[in-house]
PLY file of the C-alpha trace (Angstrom):
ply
format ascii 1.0
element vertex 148
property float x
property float y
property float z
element edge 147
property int vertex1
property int vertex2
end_header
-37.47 -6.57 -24.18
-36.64 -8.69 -21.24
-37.72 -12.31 -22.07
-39.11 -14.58 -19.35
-36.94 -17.29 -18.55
-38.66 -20.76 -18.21
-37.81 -23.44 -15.90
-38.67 -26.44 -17.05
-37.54 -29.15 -14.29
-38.12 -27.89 -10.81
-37.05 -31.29 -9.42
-33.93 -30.60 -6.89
-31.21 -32.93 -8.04
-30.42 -36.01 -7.01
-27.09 -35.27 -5.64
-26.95 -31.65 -3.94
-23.77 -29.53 -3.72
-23.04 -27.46 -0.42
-21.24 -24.43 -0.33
-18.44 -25.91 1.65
-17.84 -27.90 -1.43
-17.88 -25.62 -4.43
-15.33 -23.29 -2.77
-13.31 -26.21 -1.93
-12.78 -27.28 -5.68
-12.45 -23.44 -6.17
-9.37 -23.63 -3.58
-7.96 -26.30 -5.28
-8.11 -25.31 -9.06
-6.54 -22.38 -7.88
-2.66 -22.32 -9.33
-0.31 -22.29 -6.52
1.98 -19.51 -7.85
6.09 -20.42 -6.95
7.80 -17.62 -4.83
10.62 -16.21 -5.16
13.39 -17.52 -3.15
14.81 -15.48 -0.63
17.43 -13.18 -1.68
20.79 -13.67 0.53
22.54 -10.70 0.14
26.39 -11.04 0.97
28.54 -8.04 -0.47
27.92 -4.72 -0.91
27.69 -5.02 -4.92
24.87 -7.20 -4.63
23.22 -5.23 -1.88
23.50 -2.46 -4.73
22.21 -4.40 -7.94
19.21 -5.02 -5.61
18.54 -1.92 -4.81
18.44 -0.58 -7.93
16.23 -3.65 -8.83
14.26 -2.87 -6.29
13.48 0.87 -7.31
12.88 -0.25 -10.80
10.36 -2.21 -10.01
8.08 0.43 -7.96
9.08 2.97 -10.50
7.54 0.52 -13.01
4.30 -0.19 -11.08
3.88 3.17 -10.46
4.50 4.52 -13.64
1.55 1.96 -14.65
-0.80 3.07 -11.78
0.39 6.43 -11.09
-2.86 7.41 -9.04
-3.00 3.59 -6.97
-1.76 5.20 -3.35
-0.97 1.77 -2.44
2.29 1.14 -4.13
3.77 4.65 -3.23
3.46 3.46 0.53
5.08 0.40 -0.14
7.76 2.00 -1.80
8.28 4.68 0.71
7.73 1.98 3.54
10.28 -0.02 1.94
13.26 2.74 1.52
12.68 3.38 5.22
13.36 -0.36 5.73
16.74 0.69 3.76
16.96 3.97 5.87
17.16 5.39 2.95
14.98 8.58 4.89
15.52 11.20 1.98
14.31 8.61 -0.65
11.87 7.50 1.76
10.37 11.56 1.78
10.72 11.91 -2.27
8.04 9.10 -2.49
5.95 10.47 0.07
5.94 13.92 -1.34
5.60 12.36 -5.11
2.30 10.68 -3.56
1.05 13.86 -2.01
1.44 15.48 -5.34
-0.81 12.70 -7.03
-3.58 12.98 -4.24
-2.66 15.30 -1.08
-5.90 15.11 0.56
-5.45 11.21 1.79
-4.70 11.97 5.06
-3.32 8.41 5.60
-0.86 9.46 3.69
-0.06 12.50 6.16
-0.11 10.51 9.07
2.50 7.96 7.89
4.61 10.68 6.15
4.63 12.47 9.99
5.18 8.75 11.87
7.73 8.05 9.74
9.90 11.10 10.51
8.87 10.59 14.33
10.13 7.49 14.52
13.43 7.90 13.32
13.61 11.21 15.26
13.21 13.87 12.26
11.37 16.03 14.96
11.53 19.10 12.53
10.67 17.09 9.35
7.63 16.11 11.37
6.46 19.30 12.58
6.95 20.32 9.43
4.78 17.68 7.90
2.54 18.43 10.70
2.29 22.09 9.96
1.59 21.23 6.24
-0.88 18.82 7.29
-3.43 20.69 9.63
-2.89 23.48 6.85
-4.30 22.04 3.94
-6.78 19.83 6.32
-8.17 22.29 9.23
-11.21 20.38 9.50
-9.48 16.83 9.82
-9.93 16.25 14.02
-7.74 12.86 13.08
-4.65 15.14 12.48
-5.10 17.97 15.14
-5.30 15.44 17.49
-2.04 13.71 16.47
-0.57 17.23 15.59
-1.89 18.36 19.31
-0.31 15.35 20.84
2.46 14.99 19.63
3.37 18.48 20.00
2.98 18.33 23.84
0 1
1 2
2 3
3 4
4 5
5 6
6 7
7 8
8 9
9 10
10 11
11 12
12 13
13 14
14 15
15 16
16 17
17 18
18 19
19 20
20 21
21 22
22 23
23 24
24 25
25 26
26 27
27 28
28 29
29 30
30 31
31 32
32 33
33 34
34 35
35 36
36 37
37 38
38 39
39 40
40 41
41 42
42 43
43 44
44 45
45 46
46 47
47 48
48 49
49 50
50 51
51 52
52 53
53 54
54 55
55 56
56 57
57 58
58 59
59 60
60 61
61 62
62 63
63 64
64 65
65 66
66 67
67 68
68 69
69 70
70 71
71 72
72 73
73 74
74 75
75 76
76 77
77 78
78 79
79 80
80 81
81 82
82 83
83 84
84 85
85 86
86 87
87 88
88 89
89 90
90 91
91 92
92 93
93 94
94 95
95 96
96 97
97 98
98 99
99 100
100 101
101 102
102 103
103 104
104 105
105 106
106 107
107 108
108 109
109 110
110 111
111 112
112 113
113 114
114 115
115 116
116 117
117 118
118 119
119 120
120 121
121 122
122 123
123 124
124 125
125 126
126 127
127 128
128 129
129 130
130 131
131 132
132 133
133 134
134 135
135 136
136 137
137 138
138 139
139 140
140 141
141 142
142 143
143 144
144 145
145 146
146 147
């Protein structure tokens, strides 16, 4: 049942649009959304209360989106920026539980302990890692490497 559609002026118009200028009336439609301001932090209550604010909020999302990887690397990115470190490996190990064959999410769970000098959390991870993934050359090679 597809029905023919007829043109009936084939003229071009008189005044022609470019690209250039539908996406910039696209750019400027577009609602310039207000950040936050910057939160300056100056006791250790408030450090607390945001926090907790904090963790709410990527509890939230990810209680919304429990399989979106993203937001359980931003949260475990971000309680490293807290050096909170065991916090930091709860949200890793909650996203391997959700999906442990994203090996991105190996190789940032094993950086993360390298960097901050976890040598036996990494090899751990490491271990864990190659295990479940023997046929992943990305993480032998980082497991072989780093072991050496």
């Amino acid at each position: 049942m597809s029905r023919k559609v007829l043109v009936k002026n084939r003229a071009p118009a008189a005044i022609q649009i470019t690209a250039e200028q539908i996406l910039r009336e696209a750019n400027d439609r577009v609602v310039q959304e207000d950040k936050a301001p910057r939160v300056h932090i100056t006791d250790p209550e408030e450090l607390r209360e945001y926090r907790v604010m904090k963790r709410k909020e990527f509890e939230d999302q990810i209680r919304r989106q429990r399989m979106f990887l993203g937001t359980y690397m931003k949260y475990a990115a971000w309680e490293e920026s807290q050096h909170e470190f065991e916090r930091a490996r709860s949200v890793y190990e909650r996203c391997l539980d959700v999906d442990y064959r994203n090996t991105t999410t190996w190789l940032k769970y094993a950086e993360m302990e390298m960097k901050h000098k976890f040598i036996n959390h990494a090899r751990n991870v490491w271990d864990r890692a190659v295990t479940l993934h023997p046929r992943v050359d990305q993480l032998w090679y980082k497991y072989s490497f780093k072991h050496l």
